[in-house]
N, C-alpha and C positions, 0 to 999 in steps of 0.2 A: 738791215745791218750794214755798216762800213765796211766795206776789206783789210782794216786794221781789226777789227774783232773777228774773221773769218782768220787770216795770218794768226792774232795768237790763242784762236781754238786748236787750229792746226799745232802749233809749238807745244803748246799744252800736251795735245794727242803725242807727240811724236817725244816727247820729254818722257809721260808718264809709261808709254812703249820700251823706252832705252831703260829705263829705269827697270821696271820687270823683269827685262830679260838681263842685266845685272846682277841682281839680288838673284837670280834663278840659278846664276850662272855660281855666285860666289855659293851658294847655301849649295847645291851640288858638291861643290868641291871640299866646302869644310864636312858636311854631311859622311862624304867618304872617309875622309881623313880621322873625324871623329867615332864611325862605326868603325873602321878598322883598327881602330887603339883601342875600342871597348873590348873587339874579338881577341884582339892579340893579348889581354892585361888578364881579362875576366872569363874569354869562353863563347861559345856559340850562344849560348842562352844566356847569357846577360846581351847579347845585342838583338837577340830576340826578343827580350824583355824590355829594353828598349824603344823597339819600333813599335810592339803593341802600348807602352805608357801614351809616346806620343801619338801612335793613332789615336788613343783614347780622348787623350788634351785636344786635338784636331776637332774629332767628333765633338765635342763637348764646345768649342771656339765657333763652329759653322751654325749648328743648331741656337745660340745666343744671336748668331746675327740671323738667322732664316728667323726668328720671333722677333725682333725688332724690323727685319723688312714686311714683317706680314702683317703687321700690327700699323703700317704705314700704308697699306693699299686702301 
């Protein structure tokens, strides 16, 4: 391989890194923002209710991609 295709695997890598930890950083923040206006509007259990929906949607998002990687080995 050239050292022009090592340079922008490297960019790539270092792109797709900054970008991560962006999105990590912004979803933290509204994540707060948004359970604490659930807690303040609605109650401890509605942000309880909450975090178990979207655990649940989570769960249910990993396990579609774990059968479409498995299904590729």
């Amino acid at each position: 391989m050239s050292p022009r295709v090592f340079l922008s695997i490297e960019k790539a890598i270092s792109a797709a890194c900054g970008m991560t930890g962006l999105f990590g950083y912004v979803g933290a923040t509204l994540s707060g923002v948004g359970l604490a206006y659930i807690t303040a509007s609605f109650g401890w259990m509605a942000m309880y209710g909450v975090c178990a929906v979207s655990s649940i949607l989570c769960l249910i998002l990993v396990l579609m991609t774990y059968k479409k990687e498995k299904g590729h080995s």
